[in-house]
VEXLOMAR-587988 format. One record per residue (C-alpha): residue in three letters; residue number from 0; y, z, x. Coordinates in nm, 3 decimals. Example, Ala and Ser with C-alpha at 12.3 -4.5 7.8 and 13.67 -1.06 7.14 Angstrom:
// residues 2
aa=ALA i=0 yy=-0.450 zz=0.780 xx=1.230 $
aa=SER i=1 yy=-0.106 zz=0.714 xx=1.367 $
This chain:
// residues 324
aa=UNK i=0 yy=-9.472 zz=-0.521 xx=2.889 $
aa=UNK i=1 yy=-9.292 zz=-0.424 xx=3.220 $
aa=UNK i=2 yy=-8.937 zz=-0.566 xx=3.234 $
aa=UNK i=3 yy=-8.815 zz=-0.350 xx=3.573 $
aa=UNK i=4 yy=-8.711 zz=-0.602 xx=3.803 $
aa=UNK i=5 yy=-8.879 zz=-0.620 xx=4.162 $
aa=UNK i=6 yy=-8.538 zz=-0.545 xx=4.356 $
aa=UNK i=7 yy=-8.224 zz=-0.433 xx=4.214 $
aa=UNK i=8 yy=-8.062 zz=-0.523 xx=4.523 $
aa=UNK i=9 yy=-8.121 zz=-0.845 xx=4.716 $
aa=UNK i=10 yy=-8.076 zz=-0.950 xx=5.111 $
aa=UNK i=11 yy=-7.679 zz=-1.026 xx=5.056 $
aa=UNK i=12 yy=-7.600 zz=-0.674 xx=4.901 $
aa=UNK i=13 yy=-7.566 zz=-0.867 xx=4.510 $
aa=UNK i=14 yy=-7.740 zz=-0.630 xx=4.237 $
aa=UNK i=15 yy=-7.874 zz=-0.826 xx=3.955 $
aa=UNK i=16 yy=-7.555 zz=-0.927 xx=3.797 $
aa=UNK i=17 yy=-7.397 zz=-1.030 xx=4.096 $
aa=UNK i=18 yy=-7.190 zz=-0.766 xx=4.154 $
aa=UNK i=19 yy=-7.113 zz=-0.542 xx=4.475 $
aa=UNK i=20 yy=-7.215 zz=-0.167 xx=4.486 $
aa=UNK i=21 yy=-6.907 zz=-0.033 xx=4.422 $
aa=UNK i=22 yy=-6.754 zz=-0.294 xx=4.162 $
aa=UNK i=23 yy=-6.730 zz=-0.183 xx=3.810 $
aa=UNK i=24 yy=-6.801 zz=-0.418 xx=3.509 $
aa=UNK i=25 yy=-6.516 zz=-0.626 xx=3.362 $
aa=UNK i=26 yy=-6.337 zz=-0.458 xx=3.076 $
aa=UNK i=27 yy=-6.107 zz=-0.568 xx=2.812 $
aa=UNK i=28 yy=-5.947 zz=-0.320 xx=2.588 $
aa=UNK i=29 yy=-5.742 zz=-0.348 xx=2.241 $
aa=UNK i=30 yy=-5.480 zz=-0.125 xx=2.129 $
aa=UNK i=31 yy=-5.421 zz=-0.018 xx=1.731 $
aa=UNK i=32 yy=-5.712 zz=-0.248 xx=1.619 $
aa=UNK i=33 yy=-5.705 zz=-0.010 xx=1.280 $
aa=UNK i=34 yy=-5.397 zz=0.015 xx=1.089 $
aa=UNK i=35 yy=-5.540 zz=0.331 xx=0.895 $
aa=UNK i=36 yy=-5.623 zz=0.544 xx=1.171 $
aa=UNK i=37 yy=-5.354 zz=0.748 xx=1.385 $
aa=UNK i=38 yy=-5.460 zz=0.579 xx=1.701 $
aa=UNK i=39 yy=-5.748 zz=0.369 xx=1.764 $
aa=UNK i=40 yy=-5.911 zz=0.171 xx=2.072 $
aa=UNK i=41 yy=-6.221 zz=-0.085 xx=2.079 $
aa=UNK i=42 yy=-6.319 zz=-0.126 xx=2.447 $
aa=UNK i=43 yy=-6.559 zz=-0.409 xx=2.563 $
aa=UNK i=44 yy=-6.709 zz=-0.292 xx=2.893 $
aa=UNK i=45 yy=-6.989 zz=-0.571 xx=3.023 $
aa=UNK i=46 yy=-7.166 zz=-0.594 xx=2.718 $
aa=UNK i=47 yy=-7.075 zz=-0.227 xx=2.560 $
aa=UNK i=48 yy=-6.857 zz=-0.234 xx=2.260 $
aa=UNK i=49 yy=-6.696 zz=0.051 xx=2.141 $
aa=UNK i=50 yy=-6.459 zz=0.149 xx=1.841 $
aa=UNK i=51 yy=-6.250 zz=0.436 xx=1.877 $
aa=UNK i=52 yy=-6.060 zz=0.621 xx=1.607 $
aa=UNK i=53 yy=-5.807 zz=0.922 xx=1.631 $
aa=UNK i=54 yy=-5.673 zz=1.104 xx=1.295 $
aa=UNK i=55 yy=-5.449 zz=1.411 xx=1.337 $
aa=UNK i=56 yy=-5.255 zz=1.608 xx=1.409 $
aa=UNK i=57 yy=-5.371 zz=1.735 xx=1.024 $
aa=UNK i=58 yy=-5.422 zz=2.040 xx=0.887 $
aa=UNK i=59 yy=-5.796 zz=2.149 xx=0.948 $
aa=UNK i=60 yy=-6.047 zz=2.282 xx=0.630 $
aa=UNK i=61 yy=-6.211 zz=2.483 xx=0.555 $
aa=UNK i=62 yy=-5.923 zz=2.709 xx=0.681 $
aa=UNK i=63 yy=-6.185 zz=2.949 xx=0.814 $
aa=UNK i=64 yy=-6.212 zz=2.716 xx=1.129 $
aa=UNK i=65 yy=-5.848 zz=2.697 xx=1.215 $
aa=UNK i=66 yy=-5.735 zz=2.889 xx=1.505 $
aa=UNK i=67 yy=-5.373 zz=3.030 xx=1.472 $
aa=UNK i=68 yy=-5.268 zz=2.910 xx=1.831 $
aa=UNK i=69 yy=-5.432 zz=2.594 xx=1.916 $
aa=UNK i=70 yy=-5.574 zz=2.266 xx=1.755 $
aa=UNK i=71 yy=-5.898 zz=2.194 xx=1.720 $
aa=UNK i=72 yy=-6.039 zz=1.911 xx=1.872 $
aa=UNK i=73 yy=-6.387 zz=1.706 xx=1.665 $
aa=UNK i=74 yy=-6.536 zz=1.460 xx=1.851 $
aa=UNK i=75 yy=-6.810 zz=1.235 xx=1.663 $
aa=UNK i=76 yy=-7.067 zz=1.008 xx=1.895 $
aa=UNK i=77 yy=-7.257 zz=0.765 xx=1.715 $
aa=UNK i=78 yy=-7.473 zz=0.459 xx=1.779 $
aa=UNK i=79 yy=-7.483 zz=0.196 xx=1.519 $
aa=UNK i=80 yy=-7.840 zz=0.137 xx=1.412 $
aa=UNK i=81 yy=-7.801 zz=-0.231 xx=1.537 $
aa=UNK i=82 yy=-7.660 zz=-0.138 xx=1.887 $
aa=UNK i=83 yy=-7.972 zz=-0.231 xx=2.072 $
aa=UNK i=84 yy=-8.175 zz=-0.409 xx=2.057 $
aa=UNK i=85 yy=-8.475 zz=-0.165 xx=1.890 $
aa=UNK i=86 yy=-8.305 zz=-0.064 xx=1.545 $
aa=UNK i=87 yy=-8.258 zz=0.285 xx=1.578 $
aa=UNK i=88 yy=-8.255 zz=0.503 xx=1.268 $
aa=UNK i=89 yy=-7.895 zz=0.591 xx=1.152 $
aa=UNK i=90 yy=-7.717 zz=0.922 xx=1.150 $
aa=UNK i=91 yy=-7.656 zz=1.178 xx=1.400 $
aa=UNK i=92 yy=-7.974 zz=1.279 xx=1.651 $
aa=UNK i=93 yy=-8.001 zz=1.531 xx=1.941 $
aa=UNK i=94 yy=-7.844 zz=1.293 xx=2.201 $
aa=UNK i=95 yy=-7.584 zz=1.180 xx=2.003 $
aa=UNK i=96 yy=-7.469 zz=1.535 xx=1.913 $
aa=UNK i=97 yy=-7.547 zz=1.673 xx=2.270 $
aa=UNK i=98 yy=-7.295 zz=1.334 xx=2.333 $
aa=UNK i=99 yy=-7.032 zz=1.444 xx=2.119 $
aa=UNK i=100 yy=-7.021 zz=1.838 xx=2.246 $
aa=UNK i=101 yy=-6.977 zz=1.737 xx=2.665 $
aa=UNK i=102 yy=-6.694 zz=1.477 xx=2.551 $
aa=UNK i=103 yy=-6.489 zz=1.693 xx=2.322 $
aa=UNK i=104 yy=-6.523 zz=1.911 xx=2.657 $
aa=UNK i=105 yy=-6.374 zz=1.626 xx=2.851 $
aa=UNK i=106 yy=-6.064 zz=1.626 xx=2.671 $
aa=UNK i=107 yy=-6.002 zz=1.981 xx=2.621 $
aa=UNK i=108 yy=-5.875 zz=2.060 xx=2.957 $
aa=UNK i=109 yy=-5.573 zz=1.751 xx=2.922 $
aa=UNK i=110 yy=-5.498 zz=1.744 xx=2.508 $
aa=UNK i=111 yy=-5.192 zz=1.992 xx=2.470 $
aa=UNK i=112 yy=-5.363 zz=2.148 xx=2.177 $
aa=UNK i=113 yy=-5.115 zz=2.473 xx=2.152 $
aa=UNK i=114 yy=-4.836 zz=2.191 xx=2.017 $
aa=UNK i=115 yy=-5.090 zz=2.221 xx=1.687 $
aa=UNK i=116 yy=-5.196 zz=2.580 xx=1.572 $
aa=UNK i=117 yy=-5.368 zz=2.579 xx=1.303 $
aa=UNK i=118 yy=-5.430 zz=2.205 xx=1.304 $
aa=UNK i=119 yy=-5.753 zz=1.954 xx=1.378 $
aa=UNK i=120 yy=-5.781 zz=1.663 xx=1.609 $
aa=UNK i=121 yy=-6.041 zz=1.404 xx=1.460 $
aa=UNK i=122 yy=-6.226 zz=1.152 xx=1.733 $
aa=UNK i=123 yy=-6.433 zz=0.925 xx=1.584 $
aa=UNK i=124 yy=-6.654 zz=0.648 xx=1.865 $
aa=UNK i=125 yy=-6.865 zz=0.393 xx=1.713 $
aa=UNK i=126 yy=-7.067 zz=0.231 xx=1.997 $
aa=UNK i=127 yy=-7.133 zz=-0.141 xx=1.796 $
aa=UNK i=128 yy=-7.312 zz=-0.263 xx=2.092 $
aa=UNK i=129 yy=-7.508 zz=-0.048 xx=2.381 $
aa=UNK i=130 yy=-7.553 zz=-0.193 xx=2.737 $
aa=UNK i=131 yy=-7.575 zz=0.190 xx=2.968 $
aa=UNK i=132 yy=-7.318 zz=0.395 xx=3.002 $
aa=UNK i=133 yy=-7.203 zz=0.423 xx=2.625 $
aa=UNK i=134 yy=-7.085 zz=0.780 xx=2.695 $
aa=UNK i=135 yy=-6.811 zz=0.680 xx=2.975 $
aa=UNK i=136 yy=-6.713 zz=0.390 xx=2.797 $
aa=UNK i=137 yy=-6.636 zz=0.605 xx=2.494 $
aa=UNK i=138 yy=-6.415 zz=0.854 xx=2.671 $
aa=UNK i=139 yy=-6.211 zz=0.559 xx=2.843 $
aa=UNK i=140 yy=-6.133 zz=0.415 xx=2.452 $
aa=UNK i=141 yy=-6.062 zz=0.792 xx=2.327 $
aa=UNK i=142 yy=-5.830 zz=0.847 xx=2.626 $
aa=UNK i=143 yy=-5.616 zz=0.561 xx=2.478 $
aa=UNK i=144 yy=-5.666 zz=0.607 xx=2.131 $
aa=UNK i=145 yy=-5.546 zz=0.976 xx=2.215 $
aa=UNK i=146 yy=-5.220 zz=0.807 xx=2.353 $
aa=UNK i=147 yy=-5.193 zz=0.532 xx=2.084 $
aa=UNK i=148 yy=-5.173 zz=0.822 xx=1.853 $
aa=UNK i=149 yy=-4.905 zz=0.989 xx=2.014 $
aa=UNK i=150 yy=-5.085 zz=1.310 xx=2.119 $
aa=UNK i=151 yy=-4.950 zz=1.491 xx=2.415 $
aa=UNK i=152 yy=-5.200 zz=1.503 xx=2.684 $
aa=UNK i=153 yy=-5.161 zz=1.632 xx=3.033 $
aa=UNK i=154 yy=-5.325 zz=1.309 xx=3.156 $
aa=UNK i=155 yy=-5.524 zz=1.030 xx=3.071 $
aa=UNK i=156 yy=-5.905 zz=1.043 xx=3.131 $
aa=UNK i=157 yy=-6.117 zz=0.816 xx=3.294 $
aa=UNK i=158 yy=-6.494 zz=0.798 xx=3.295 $
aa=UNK i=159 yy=-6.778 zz=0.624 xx=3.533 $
aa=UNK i=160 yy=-7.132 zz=0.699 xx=3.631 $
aa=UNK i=161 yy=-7.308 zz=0.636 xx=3.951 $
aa=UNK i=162 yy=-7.661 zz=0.561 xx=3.989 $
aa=UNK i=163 yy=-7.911 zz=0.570 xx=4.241 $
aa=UNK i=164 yy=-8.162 zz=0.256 xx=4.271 $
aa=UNK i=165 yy=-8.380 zz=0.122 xx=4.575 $
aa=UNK i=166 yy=-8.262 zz=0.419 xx=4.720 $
aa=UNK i=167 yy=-7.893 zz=0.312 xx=4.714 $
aa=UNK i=168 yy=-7.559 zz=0.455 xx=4.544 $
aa=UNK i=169 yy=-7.439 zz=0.185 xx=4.328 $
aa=UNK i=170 yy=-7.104 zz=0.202 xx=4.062 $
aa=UNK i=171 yy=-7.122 zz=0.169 xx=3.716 $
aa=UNK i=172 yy=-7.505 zz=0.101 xx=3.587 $
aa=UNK i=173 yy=-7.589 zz=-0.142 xx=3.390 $
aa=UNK i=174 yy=-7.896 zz=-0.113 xx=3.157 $
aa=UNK i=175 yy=-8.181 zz=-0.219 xx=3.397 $
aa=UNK i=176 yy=-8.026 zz=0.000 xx=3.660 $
aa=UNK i=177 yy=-7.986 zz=0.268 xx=3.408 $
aa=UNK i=178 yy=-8.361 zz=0.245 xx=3.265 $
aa=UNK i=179 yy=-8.518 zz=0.232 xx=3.568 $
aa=UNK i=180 yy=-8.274 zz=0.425 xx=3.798 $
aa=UNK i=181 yy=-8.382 zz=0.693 xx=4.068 $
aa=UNK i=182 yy=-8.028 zz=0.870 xx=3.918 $
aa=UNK i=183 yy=-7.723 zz=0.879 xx=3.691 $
aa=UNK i=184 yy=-7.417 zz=1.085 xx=3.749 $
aa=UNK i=185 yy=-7.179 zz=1.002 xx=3.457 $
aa=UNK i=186 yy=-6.853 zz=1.190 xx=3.583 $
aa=UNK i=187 yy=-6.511 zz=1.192 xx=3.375 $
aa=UNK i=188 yy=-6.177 zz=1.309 xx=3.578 $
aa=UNK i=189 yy=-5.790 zz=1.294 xx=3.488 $
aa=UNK i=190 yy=-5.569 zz=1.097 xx=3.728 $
aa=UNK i=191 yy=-5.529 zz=1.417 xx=3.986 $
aa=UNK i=192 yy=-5.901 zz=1.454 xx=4.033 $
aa=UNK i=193 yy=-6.007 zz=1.704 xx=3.838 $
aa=UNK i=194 yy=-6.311 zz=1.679 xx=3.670 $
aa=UNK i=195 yy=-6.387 zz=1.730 xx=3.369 $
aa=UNK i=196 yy=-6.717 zz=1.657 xx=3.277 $
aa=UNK i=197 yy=-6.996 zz=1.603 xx=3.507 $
aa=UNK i=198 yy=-7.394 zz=1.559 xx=3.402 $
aa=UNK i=199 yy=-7.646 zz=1.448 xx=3.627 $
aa=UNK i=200 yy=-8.050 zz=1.320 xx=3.526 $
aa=UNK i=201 yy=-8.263 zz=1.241 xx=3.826 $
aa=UNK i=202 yy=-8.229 zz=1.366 xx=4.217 $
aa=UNK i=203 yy=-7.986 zz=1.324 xx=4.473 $
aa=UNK i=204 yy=-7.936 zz=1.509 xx=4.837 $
aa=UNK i=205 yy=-7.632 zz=1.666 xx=4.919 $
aa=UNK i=206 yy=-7.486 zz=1.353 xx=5.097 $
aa=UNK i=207 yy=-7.613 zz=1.132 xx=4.821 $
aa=UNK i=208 yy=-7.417 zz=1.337 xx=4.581 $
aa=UNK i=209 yy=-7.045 zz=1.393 xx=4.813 $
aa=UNK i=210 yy=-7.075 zz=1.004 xx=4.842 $
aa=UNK i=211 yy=-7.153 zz=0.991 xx=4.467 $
aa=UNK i=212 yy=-6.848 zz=1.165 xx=4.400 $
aa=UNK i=213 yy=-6.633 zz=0.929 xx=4.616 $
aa=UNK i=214 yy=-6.778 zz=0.641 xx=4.445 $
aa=UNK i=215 yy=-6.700 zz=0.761 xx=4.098 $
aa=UNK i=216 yy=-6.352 zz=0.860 xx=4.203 $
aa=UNK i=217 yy=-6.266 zz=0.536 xx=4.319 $
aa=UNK i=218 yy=-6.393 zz=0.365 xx=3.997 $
aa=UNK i=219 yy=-6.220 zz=0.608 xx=3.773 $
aa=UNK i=220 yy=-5.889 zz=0.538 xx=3.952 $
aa=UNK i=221 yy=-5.950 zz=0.144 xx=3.855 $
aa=UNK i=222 yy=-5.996 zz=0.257 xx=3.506 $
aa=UNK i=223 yy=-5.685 zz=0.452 xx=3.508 $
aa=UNK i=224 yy=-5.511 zz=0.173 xx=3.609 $
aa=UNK i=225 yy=-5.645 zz=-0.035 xx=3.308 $
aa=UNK i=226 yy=-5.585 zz=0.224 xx=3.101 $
aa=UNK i=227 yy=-5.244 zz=0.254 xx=3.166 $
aa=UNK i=228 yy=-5.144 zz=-0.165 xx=3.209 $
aa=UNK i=229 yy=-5.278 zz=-0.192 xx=2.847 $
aa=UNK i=230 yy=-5.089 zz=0.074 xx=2.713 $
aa=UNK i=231 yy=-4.774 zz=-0.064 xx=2.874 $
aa=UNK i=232 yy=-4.871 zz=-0.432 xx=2.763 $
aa=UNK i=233 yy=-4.834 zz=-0.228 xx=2.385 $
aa=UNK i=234 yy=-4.556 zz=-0.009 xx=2.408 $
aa=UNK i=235 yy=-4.375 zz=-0.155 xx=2.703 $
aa=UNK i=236 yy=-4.253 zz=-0.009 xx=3.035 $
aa=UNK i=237 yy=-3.875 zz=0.094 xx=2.833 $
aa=UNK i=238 yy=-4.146 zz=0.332 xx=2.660 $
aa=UNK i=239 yy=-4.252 zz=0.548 xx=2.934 $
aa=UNK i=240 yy=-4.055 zz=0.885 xx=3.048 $
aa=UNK i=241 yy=-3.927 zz=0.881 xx=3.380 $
aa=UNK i=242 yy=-3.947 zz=1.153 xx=3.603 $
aa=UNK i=243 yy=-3.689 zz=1.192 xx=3.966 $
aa=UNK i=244 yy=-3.965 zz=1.205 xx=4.231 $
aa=UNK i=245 yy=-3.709 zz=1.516 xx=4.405 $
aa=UNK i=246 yy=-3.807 zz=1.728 xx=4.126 $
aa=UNK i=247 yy=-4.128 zz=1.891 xx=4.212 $
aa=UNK i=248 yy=-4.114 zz=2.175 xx=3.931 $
aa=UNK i=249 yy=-4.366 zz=2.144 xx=3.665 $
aa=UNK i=250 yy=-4.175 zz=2.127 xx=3.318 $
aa=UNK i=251 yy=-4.306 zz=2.354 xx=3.054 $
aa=UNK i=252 yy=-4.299 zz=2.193 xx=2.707 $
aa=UNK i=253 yy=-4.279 zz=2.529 xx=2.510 $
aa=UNK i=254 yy=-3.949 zz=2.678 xx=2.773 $
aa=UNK i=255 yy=-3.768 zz=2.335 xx=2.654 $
aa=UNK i=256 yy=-3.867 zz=2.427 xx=2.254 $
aa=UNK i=257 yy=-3.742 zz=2.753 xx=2.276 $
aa=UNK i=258 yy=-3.418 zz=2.631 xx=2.458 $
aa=UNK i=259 yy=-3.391 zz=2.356 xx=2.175 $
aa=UNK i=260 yy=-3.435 zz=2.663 xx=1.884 $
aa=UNK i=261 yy=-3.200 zz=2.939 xx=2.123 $
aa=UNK i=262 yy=-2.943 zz=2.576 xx=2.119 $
aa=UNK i=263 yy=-2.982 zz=2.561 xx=1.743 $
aa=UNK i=264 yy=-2.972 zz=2.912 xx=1.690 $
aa=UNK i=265 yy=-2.659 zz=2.933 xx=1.913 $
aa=UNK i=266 yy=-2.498 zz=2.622 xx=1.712 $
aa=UNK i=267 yy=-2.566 zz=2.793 xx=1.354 $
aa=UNK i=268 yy=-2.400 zz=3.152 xx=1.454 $
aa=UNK i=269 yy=-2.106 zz=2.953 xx=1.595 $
aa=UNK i=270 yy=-2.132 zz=2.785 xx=1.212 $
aa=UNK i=271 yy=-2.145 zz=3.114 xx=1.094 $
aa=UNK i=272 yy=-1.805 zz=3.253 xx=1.318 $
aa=UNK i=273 yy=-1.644 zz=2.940 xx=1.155 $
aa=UNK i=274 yy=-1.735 zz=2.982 xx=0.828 $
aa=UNK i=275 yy=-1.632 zz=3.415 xx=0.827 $
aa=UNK i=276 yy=-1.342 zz=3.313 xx=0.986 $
aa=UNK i=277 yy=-1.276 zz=3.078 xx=0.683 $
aa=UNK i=278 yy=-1.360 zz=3.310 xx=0.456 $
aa=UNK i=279 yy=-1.111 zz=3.559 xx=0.609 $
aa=UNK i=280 yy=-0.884 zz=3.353 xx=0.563 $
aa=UNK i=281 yy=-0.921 zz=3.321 xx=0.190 $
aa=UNK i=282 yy=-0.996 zz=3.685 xx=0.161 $
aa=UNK i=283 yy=-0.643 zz=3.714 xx=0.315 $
aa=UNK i=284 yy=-0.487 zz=3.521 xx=0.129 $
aa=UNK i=285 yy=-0.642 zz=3.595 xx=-0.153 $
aa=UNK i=286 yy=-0.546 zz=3.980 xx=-0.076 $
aa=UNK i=287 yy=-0.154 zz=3.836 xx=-0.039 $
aa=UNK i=288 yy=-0.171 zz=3.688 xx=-0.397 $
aa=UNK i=289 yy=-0.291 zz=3.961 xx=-0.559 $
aa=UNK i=290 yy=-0.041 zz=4.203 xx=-0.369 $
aa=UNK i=291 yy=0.218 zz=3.958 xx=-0.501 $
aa=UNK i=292 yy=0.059 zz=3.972 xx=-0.867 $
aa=UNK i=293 yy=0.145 zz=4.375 xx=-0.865 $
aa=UNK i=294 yy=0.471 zz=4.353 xx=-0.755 $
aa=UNK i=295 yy=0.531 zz=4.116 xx=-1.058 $
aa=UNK i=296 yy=0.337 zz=4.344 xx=-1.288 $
aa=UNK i=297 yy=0.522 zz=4.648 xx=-1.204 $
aa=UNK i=298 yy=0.894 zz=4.469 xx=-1.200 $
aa=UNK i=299 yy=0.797 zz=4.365 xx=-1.550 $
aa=UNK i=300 yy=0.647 zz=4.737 xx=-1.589 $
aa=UNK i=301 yy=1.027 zz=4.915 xx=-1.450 $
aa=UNK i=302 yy=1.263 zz=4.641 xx=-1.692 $
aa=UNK i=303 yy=1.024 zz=4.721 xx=-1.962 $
aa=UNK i=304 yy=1.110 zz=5.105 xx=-1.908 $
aa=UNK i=305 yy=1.442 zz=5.099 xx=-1.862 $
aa=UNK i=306 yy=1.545 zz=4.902 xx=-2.150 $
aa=UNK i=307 yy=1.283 zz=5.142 xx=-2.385 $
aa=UNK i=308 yy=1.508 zz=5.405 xx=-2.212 $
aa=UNK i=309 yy=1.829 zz=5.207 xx=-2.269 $
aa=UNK i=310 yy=1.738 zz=5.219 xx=-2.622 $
aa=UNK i=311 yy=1.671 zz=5.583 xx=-2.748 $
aa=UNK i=312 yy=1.975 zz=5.656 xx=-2.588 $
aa=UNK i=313 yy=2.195 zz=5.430 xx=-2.818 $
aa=UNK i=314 yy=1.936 zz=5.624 xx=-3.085 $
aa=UNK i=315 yy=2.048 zz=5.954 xx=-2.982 $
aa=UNK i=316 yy=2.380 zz=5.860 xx=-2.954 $
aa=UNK i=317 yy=2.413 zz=5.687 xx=-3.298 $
aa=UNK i=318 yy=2.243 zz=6.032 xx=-3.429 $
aa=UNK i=319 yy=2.466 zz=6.283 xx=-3.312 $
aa=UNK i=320 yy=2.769 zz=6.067 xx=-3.424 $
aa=UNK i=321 yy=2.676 zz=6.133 xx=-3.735 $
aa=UNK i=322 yy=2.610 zz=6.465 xx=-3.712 $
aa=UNK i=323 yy=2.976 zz=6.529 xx=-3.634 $
């Protein structure tokens, strides 16, 4: 049985659920939904629902993976078996893994891995319920889960795919649109523009593809904004850094550690200065005491003489008295 839908589009520009070309499904998200996990995310986007959980910073085995100047980020795709609406069989599977490799790549550009030598960054996305573009939807909850778990990232990333059908450009496919799309462009970018991952199954022209671009740029920047209203609505606007918009200079996280070791390094030699200057001090007087000590000793030492001296003299004396 043949479920593709005559027209995708009809006279007033509406696609099948009623939305505009360029509209993107509603989304709700949920911060720290796991208490167990380091930072976690579940996402409802139309009718996807996605888990999301982060573990790590942690120390990475078998230690013949770790690499002595950056983390390691592990990213895990995976459909439940009752995601759609066929049962699927469980476990990993060439799209899920192929999945997991282009998303990990998405987020290695932005996570400030170097903070974690030697270290592993887990990403775990459970998609409980598929509805086209499960991919996207899972690096939008990662981005957050990233930030709920307090991992330093140069920016958030936001994903969204554009699809071609009746020979139009249309934002964020749903599943007809996806199943029986001319093209999908699922495109993930940080909140300057760059991209980071970009895949593309099915045709488009040159134009097709600039305007594509547009498109997905536009939605992305909506998603960034959701991104970062439900992060606020956790951690609150006191929360976020603020940064004088006269200073243009980028700041370099590993200048300010070394300035915070050189200032601790600085404040334990001045420690040091105090503490040999104390100890000079003692030595001193210690030095004074014992020079006092001697003098004692060797006025005892003289009296102790002269009297021994005082004494064989009355001896001698006494002796040649009564020699005579």
């Amino acid at each position: 049985m043949n479920d593709k839908p005559e027209k995708f589009i009809d006279e007033n520009g509406l696609r099948l659920d009623g939305r505009q070309i360029d509209e993107i499904r509603p989304m709700t998200i949920k911060i720290g939904v796991l208490s167990r996990a380091d930072g976690s995310c579940y996402m409802e986007w139309g009718n996807n629902k996605i888990l999301v959980a982060v573990y790590g910073p942690r120390e990475l085995h078998p230690r013949r993976l770790q690499k002595s100047d950056s983390a390691l980020i592990r990213y895990r795709y995976n459909m439940a078996a009752f995601s759609v609406e066929d049962r699927i069989r469980p476990g990993p599977s060439r799209r899920s893994t192929e999945i997991s490799k282009v998303s990990r790549e998405a987020f290695e550009p932005v996570v400030m891995t170097n903070l974690y030598p030697s270290a592993v960054i887990d990403v775990f996305a459970e998609v409980l319920q598929a509805d086209a573009g499960t991919r996207t939807a899972a690096i939008n909850a990662a981005s957050i889960a990233l930030a709920d778990a307090g991992i330093p990232m140069k920016s958030l990333v936001a994903a969204c795919a554009v699809g071609k059908v009746d020979g139009k450009l249309v934002l964020d496919l749903n599943k007809p649109e996806d199943n029986y799309g001319q093209a999908d462009l699922p495109i993930a970018m940080t909140q300057d523009g760059e991209i980071t991952l970009l895949q593309m199954d099915g045709n488009l022209t040159q134009e097709e593809f600039k305007q594509a671009l547009e498109m997905c740029k536009k939605g992305c920047l909506q998603i960034l904004e959701m991104q970062k209203e439900a992060l606020k609505g956790k951690f609150g606007e006191d929360a976020a850094i603020e940064v004088p918009e006269d200073i243009d200079e980028e700041i370099d996280i590993e200048v300010m550690v070394e300035c915070d070791i050189g200032e601790s390094e600085d404040e334990d030699l001045e420690e040091a200065d105090v503490s040999g200057e104390s100890g000079e001090d003692e030595d001193s007087e210690d030095t004074e005491a014992e020079e006092e000590d001697h003098e004692v000793i060797e006025e005892e030492f003289v009296d102790l003489v002269e009297e021994e001296t005082a004494d064989e003299e009355e001896i001698t004396e006494g002796s040649e008295i009564r020699e005579q």
